[in-house]
C-alpha positions as CSV (number, residue, x, y, z in Angstrom):
1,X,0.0,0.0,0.0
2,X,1.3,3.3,-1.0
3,X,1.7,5.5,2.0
4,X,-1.2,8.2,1.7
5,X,-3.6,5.5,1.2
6,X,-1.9,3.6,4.8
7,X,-1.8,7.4,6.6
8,X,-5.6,8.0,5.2
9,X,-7.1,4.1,6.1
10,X,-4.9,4.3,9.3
11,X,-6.4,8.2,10.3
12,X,-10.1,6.9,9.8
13,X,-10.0,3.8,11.6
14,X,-8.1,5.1,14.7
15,X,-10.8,7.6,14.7
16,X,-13.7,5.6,13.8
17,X,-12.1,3.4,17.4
18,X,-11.7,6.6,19.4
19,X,-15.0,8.1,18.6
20,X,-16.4,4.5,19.4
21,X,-15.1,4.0,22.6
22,X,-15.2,7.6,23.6
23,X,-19.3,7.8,23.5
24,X,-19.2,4.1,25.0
25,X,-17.5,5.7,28.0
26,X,-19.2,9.0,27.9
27,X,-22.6,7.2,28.3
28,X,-21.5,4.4,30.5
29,X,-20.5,7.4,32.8
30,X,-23.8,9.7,32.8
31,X,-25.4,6.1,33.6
32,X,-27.2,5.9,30.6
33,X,-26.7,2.3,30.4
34,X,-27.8,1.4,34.4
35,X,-24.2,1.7,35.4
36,X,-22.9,4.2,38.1
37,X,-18.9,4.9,38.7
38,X,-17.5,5.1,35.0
39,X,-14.2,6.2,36.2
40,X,-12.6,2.5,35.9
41,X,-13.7,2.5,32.5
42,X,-12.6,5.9,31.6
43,X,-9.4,5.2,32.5
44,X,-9.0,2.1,30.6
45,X,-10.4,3.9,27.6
46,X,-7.7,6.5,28.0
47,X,-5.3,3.7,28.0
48,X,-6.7,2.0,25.0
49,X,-7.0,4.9,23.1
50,X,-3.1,6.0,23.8
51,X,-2.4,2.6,22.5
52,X,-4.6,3.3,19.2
53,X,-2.8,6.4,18.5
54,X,0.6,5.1,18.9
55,X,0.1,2.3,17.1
56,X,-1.2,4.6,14.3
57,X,2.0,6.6,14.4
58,X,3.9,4.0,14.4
59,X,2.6,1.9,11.7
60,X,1.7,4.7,9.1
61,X,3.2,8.1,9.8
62,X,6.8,6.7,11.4
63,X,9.1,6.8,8.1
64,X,11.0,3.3,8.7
């Protein structure tokens, strides 16, 4: 793959997984879905989405 196509693909699914996961954590901690105490959550979403982005970076915009 050439690499706009890999920086493009790569920018839409990391976002498509942090938009995702963001709202799943924003609604699990308004307790929207009958659970109170999101903070575990949020912090594993945080730790997640770090991951997503570096792996991102590291795959498609780090020159190897």
């Amino acid at each position: 793959m050439s690499y706009i196509v890999k920086l493009i693909m790569g920018l839409i699914g990391t976002g498509l997984l942090l938009t995702f996961v963001g709202g799943l954590s924003e609604s699990i901690s308004t307790g929207f879905a009958g659970f109170t105490g999101g903070l575990p959550f949020l912090i594993i979403v945080i730790i997640v989405g770090l991951m997503a982005v570096y792996d991102f970076w590291d795959e498609c915009v780090r020159k190897k």
